[in-house]
C-alpha positions as CSV (number, residue, x, y, z in Angstrom):
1,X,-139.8,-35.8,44.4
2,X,-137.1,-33.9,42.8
3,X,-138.7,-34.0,39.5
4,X,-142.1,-33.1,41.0
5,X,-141.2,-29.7,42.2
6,X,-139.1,-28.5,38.9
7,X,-142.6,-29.1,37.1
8,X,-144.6,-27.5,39.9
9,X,-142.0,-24.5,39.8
10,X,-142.2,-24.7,35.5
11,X,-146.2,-24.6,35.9
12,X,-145.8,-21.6,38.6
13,X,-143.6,-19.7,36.4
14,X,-145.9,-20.4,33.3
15,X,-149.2,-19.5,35.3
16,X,-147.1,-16.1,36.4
17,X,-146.3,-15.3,32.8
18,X,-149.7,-16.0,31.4
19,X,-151.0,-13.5,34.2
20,X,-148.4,-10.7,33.3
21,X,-149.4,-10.8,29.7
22,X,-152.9,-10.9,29.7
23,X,-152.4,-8.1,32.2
24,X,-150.1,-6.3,29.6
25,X,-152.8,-6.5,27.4
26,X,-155.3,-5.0,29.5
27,X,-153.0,-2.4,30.3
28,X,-152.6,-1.4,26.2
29,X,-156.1,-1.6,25.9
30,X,-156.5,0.6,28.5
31,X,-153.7,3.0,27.2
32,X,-155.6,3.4,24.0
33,X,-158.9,4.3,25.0
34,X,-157.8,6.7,27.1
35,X,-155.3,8.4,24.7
36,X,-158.4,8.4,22.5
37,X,-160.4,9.9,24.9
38,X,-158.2,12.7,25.5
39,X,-157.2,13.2,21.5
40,X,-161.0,13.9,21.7
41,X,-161.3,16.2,24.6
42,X,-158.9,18.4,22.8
43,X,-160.1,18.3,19.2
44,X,-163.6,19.8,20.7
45,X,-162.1,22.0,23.0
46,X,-160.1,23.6,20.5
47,X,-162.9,23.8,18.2
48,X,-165.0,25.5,20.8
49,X,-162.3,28.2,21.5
50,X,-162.2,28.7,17.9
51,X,-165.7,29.5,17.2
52,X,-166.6,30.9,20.2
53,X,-166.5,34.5,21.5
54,X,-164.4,35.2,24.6
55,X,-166.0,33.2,27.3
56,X,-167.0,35.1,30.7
57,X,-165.8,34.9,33.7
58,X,-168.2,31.4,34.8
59,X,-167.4,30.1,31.4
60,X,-163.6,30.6,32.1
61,X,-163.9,28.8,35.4
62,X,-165.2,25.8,34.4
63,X,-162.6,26.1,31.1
64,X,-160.0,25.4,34.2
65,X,-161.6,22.8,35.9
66,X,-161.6,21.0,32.6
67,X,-157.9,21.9,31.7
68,X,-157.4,20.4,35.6
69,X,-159.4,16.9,34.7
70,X,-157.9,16.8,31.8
71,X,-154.5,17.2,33.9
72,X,-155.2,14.2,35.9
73,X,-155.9,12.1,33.2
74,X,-152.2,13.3,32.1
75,X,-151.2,12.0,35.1
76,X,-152.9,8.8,35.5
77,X,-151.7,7.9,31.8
78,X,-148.1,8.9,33.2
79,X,-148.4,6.6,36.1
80,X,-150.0,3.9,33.9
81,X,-146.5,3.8,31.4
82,X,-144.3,3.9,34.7
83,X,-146.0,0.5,35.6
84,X,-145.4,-0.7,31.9
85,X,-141.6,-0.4,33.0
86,X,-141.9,-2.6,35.4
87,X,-143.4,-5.5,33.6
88,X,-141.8,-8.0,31.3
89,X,-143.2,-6.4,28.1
90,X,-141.7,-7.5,24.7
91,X,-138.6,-5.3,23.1
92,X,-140.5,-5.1,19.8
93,X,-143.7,-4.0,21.8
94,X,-141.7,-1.2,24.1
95,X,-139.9,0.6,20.5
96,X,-143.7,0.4,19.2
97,X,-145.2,2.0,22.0
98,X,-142.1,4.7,22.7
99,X,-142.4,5.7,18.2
100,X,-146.4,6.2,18.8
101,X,-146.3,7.9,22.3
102,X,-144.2,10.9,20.8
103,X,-140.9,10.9,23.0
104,X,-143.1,10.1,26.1
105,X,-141.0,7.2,27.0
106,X,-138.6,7.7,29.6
107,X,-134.6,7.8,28.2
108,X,-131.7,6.5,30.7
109,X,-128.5,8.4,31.6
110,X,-126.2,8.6,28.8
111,X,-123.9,6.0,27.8
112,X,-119.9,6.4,27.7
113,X,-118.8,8.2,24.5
114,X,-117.8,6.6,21.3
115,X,-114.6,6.4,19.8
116,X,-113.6,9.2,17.4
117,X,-115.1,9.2,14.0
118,X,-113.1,9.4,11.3
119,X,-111.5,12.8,9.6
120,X,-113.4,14.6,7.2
121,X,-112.5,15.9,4.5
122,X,-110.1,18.9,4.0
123,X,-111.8,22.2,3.9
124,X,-111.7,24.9,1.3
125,X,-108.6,27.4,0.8
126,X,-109.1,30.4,2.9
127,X,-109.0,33.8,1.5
128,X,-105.9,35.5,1.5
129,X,-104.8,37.6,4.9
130,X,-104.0,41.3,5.0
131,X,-100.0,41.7,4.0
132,X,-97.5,42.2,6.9
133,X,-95.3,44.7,7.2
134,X,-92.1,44.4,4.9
135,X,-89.2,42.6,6.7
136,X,-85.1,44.1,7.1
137,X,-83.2,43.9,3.7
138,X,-81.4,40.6,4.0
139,X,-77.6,39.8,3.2
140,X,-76.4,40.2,-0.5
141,X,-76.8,36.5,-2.3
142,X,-74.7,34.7,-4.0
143,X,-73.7,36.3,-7.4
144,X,-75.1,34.3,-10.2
145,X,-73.6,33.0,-13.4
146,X,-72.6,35.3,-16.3
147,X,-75.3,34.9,-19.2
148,X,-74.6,34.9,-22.6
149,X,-72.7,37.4,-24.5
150,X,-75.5,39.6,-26.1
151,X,-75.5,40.1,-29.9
152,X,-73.4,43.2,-31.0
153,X,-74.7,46.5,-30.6
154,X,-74.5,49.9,-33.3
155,X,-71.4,51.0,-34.7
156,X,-70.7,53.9,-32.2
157,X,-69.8,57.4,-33.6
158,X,-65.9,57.9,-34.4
159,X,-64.2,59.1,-30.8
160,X,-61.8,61.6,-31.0
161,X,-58.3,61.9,-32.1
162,X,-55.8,60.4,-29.8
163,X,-52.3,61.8,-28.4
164,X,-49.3,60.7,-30.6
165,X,-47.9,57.4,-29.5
166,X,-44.3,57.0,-27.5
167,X,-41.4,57.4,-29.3
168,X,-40.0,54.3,-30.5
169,X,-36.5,52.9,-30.6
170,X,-33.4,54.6,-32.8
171,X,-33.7,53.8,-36.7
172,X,-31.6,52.3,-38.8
173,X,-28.2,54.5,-39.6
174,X,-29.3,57.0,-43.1
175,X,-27.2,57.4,-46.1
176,X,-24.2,59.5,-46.1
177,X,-24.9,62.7,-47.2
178,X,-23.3,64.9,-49.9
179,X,-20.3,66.7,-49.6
180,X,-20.6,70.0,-48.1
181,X,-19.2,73.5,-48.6
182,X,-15.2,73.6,-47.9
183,X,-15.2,75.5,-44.4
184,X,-13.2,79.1,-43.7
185,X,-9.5,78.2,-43.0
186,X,-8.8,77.9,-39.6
187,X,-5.8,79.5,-37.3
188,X,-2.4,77.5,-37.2
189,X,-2.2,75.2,-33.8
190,X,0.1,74.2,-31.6
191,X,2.1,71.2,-32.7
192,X,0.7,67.9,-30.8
193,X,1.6,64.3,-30.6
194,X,-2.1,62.8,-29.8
195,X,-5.3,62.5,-32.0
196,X,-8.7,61.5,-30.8
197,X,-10.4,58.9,-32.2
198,X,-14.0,57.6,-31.3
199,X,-13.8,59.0,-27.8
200,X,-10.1,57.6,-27.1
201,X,-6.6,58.8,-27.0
202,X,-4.0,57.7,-29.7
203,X,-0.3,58.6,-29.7
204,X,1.0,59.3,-33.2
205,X,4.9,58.2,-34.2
206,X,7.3,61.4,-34.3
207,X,8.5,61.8,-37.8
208,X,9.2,64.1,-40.2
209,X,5.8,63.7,-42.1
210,X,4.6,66.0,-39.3
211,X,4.6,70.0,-38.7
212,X,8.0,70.0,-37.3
213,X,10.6,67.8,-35.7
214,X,9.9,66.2,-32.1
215,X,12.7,68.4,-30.9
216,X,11.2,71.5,-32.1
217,X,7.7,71.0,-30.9
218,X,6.3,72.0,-27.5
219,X,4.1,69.1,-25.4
220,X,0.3,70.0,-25.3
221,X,-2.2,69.0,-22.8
222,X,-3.3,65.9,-22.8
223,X,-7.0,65.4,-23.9
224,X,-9.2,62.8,-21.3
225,X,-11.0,60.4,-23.1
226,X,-14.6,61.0,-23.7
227,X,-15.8,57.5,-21.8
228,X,-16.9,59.0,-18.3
229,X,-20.9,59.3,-18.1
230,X,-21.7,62.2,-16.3
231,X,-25.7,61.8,-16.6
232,X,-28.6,60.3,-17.7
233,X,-31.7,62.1,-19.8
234,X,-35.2,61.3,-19.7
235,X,-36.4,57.7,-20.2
236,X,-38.3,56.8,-23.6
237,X,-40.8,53.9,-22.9
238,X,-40.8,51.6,-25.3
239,X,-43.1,49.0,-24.7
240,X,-45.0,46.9,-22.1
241,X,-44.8,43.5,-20.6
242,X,-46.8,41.8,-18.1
243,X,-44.2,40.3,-15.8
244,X,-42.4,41.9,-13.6
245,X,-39.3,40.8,-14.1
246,X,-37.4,40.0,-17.3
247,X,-34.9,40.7,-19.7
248,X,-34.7,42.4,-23.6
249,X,-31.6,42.0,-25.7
250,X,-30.6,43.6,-29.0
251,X,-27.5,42.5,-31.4
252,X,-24.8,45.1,-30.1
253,X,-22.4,45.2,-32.8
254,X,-24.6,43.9,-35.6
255,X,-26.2,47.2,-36.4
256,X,-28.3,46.0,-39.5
257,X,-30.3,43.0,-37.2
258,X,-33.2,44.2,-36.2
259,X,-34.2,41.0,-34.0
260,X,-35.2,41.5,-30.4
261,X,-34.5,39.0,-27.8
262,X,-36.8,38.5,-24.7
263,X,-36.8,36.7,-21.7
264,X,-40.0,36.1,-19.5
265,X,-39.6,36.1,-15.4
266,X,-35.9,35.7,-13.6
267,X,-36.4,31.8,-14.7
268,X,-37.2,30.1,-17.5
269,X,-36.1,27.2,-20.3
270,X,-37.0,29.4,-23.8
271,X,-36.8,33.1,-24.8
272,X,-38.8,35.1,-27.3
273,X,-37.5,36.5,-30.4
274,X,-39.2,39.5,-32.3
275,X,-38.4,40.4,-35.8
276,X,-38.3,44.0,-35.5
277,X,-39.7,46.6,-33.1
278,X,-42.7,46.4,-34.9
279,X,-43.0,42.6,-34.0
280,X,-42.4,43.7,-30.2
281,X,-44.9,46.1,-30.3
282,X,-47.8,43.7,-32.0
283,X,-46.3,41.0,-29.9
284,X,-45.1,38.6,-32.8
285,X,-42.4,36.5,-32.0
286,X,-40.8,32.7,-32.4
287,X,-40.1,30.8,-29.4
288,X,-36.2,29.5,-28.8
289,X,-35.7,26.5,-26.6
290,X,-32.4,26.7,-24.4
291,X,-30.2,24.2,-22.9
292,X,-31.2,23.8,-19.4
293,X,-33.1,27.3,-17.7
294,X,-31.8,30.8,-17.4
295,X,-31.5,32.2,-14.2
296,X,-32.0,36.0,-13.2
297,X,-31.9,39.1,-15.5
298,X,-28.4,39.7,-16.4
299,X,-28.4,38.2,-19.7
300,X,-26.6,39.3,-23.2
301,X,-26.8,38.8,-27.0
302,X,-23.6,39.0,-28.6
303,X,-22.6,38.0,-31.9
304,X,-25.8,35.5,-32.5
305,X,-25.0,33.9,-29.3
306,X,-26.9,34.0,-25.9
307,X,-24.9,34.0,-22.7
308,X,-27.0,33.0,-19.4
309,X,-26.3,31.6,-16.4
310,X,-27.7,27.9,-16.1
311,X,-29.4,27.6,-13.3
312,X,-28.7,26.2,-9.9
313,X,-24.8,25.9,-11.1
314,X,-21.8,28.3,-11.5
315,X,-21.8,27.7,-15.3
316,X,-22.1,30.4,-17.8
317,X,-23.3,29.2,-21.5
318,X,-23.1,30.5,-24.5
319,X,-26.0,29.4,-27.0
320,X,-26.1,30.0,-30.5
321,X,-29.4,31.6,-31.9
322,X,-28.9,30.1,-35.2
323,X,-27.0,27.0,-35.3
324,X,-26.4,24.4,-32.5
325,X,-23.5,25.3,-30.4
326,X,-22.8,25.5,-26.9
327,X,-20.0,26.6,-24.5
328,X,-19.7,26.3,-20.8
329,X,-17.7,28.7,-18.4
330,X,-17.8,27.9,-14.9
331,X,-17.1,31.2,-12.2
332,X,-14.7,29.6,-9.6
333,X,-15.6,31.4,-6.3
334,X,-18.7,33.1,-7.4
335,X,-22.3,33.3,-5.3
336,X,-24.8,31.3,-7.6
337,X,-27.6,29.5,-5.1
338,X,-29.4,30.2,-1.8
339,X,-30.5,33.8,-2.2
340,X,-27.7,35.2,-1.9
341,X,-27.6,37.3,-4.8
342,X,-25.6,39.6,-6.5
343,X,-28.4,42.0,-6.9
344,X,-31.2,41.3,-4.9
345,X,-33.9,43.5,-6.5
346,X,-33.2,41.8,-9.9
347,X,-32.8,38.1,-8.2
348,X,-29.5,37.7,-10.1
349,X,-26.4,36.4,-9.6
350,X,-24.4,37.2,-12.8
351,X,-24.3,40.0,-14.7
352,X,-23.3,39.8,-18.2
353,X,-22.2,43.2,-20.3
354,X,-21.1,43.8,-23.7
355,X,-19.2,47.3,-24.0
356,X,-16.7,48.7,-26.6
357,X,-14.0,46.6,-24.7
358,X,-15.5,43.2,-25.1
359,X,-17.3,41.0,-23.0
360,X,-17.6,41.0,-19.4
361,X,-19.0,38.9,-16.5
362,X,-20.2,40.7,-13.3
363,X,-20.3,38.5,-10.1
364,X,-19.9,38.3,-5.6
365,X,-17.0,36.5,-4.7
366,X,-17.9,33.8,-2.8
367,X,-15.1,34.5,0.0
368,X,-15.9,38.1,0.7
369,X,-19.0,39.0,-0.8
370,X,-17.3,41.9,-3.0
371,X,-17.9,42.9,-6.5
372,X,-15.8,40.9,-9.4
373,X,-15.5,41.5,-13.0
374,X,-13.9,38.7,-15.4
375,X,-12.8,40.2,-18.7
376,X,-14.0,37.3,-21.3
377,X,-11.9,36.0,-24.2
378,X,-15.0,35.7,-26.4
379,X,-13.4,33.2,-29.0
380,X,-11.8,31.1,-26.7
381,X,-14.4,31.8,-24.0
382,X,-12.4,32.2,-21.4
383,X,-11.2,34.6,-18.7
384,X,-8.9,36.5,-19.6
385,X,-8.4,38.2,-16.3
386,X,-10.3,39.3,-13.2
387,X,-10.5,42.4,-11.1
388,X,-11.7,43.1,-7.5
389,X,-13.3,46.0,-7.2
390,X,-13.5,45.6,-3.3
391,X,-17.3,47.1,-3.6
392,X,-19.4,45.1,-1.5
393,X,-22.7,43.6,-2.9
394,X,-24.9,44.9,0.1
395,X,-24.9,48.4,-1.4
396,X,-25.0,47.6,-4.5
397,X,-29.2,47.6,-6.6
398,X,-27.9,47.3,-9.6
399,X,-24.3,47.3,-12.3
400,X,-23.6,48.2,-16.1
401,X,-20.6,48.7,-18.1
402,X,-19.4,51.2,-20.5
403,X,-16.2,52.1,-22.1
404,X,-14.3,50.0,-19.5
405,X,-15.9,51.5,-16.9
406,X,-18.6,49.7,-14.6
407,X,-21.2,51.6,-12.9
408,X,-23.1,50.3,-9.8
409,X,-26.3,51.9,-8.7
410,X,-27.6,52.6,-4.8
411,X,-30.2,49.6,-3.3
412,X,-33.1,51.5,-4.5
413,X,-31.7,51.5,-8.0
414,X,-32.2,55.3,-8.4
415,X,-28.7,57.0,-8.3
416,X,-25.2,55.3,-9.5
417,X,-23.2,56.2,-6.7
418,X,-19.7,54.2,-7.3
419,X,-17.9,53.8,-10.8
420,X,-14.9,51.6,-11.3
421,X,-12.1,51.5,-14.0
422,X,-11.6,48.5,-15.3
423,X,-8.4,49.1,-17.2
424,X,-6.9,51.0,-14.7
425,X,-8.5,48.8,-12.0
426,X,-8.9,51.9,-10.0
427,X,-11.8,53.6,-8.5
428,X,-13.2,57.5,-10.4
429,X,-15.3,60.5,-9.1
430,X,-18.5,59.7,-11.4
431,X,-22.0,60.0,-9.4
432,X,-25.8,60.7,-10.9
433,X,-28.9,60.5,-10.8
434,X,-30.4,57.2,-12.8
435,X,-34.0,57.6,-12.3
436,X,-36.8,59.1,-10.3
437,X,-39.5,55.9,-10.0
438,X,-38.9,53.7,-7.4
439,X,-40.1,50.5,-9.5
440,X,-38.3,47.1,-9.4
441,X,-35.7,47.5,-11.8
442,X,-35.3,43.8,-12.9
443,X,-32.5,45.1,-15.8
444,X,-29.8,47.6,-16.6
445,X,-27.6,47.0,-19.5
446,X,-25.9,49.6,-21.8
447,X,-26.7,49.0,-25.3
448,X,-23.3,49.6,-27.3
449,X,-25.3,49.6,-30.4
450,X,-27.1,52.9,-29.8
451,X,-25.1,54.0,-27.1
452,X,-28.1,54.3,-24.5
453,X,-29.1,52.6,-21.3
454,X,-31.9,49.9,-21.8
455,X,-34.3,49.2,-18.9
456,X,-37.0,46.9,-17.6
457,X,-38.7,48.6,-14.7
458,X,-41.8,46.4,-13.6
459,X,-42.5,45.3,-17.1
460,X,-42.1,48.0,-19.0
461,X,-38.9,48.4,-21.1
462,X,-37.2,52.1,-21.3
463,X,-34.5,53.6,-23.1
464,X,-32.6,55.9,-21.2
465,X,-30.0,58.3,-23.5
466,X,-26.4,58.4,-21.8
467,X,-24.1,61.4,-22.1
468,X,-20.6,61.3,-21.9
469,X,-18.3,64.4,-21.0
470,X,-15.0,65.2,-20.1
């Protein structure tokens, strides 16, 4: 039974099908004639208009009544495709119809949208915009490397004549010169036991070689020795250095060497010797390795040796320039580490002077903190002696001796305001002015072979003439 009925319900389906597409057919067939049909009506209609005069008014009526059939024949074709939609019509058969029928076929609502298509290709380069306004001035960049040194330019014109150069140091002593005329007698003195002799006093034996008998002469004054310095001129500069501080040394007894002697800061293991003057002032020298290092700016040349205070100790040493030699003093009680100096400006704790009396050491006791002076057996070196001269160190810029006598300046190195005898181990009445700068005077030391005060004030080196009076 079962089997029965699929067939009957296959034959019913295949009768319904058959129906629908001979009906389909029909349909078409229909469709064509009367789009035929109506592709006529409007060929001759339109060739009518065309060759026609304007129609009158009856014409024109019956013109509408056509347009109006020919509207419901429009409309019956419309309603004839909306039946097509219904029926089971073949894909292939639909697109055919829809491409022939001109966009008559009816389109459904629009689907969802696609995905993104892909990017196209960069445009063209647009042209350039109008130019702003010009911005603040920034910050100043970073300064760039030097370039290259540039080749040499023209020889410029010859500049004018310069000023005449500073005078240099005292020459060498001249020849004696010839005898000169015999001078007018002079009037008969008074009869005197005492001659002076290079600036000192010396008592002559009575005898009877002499203008009279002892017991028939009359005492004179006695003459002061010419060894008090009662002022200073005006400084001669002499060269300059680039260090501040520093120390220049010439042979004091030795008048025919010419060498100079320098020493570079207040500490240092070698010094600098200079032929000549002319060598300091083209800046020619040899350097000398020391023993040890130097220490501060009190240093002296005597005799081809160098005396120095070694660093860090109590020890003065004497070097030999020219041949290997080497002697050691030590200062018992003297100031020699810590800062505490003898003369602070100069960072120095020992002051060494050459004079007409010998050699001499200038130091702080290291009990009171007052001005000492050892007299130096320079053979033996040795101290001979020492004297206190009860001056304390805190007033005290800077010290030399001459003639016996020491002279200390003020803290500000400009006036020497206290003067000691050495022989007579007694204070004297000797104050002047040094100097007007107020420069760090790194060295004061009188020069016994010119009889001047040399200088270094902030690296430049002075000669300062002395004069000596009654």
């Amino acid at each position: 039974m079962e089997a029965a009925g699929g067939r009957a319900l296959l034959a019913a389906v295949g009768l319904l099908s058959a129906l629908s597409a001979a009906g389909t057919l029909f349909l078409l067939a229909q469709w064509r004639e009367l789009g035929a049909a109506l592709r006529d009506l409007e060929a001759a209609g339109n060739g009518s208009v065309r060759g026609l005069p304007p129609a009158p008014a009856a014409r024109t009526k019956r013109s509408r009544r056509g347009e109006r059939a020919r509207g419901h024949v429009r409309a019956e074709s419309d309603e004839m495709l909306m039946m097509l939609t219904y029926s089971m019509v073949p894909a292939r058969v639909m697109v055919d119809l829809c491409n022939s029928t001109k966009g008559i076929c009816l389109t459904g609502p629009p689907g969802p949208p696609g995905p993104p298509g892909l990017h196209g290709l960069p445009g063209y380069n647009g042209s350039d915009g109008v130019p702003g306004t010009p911005g603040q001035k920034g910050e100043p960049g970073i300064n760039g490397k030097r370039g290259k040194i540039g080749l040499p330019g023209p020889k410029g014109d010859q500049g004018q004549k310069g000023e005449p150069g500073e005078m240099g140091l005292p020459g060498k002593d001249g020849m004696p010169g010839g005898k000169g005329a015999r001078g007018a007698k002079g009037q008969k003195g008074d009869a005197n036991n005492d001659v002076i002799l290079e600036g000192e006093t010396c008592a002559v034996p009575n005898d009877d070689t002499l203008a009279g008998k002892a017991e028939d002469r009359t005492p004179g004054p006695s003459k002061k020795a010419e060894c008090v310095i009662t002022s200073v001129g005006s400084p001669v500069h002499f060269v300059s250095v680039q260090q501040t501080f520093g120390t220049w040394m010439r042979e004091p007894a030795n008048i025919s060497d010419e060498r100079i002697w320098l020493t570079m800061h207040f500490s240092g293991n070698y010094i600098k010797e200079y032929e000549n003057s002319n060598a300091l002032l083209n800046d020619s020298y040899r350097i000398i390795n020391i023993t040890g290092f130097f220490y501060g700016c009190g240093h002296a040349v005597q005799n081809n040796h160098l005396y120095y205070q070694k660093g860090g100790t109590n020890d003065i040493l004497k070097f030999g320039l020219d041949k290997a030699s080497m002697g050691t003093l030590p200062m018992k009680n003297a100031l020699h580490h810590g800062r505490n100096y003898l003369f602070s400006n100069s960072k120095t704790y020992f002051n060494i002077a050459v004079d007409e009396k010998g050699l001499w050491i200038i130091y702080a006791s290291s009990t009171d903190e007052t001005i000492m002076v050892a007299h130096i057996d320079e053979e033996r070196f040795s101290v001979i002696r020492t004297i206190n001269t009860t001056y304390p160190k805190s007033k005290a810029g800077n010290a030399f001796i001459a003639c016996g006598i020491l002279y200390v300046t003020d803290t500000k190195d400009m006036t020497v305001s206290f003067a000691f005898d050495l022989l007579k181990e007694k204070q004297i009445d000797a104050r002047f002015e040094l100097r007007s700068s107020q420069s760090v005077l790194a060295m004061l030391s009188y020069s016994l072979r010119d009889k001047n005060l040399y200088t270094w004030e902030n690296g430049s080196l002075m000669v300062y003439p002395v004069h000596f009076g009654r």
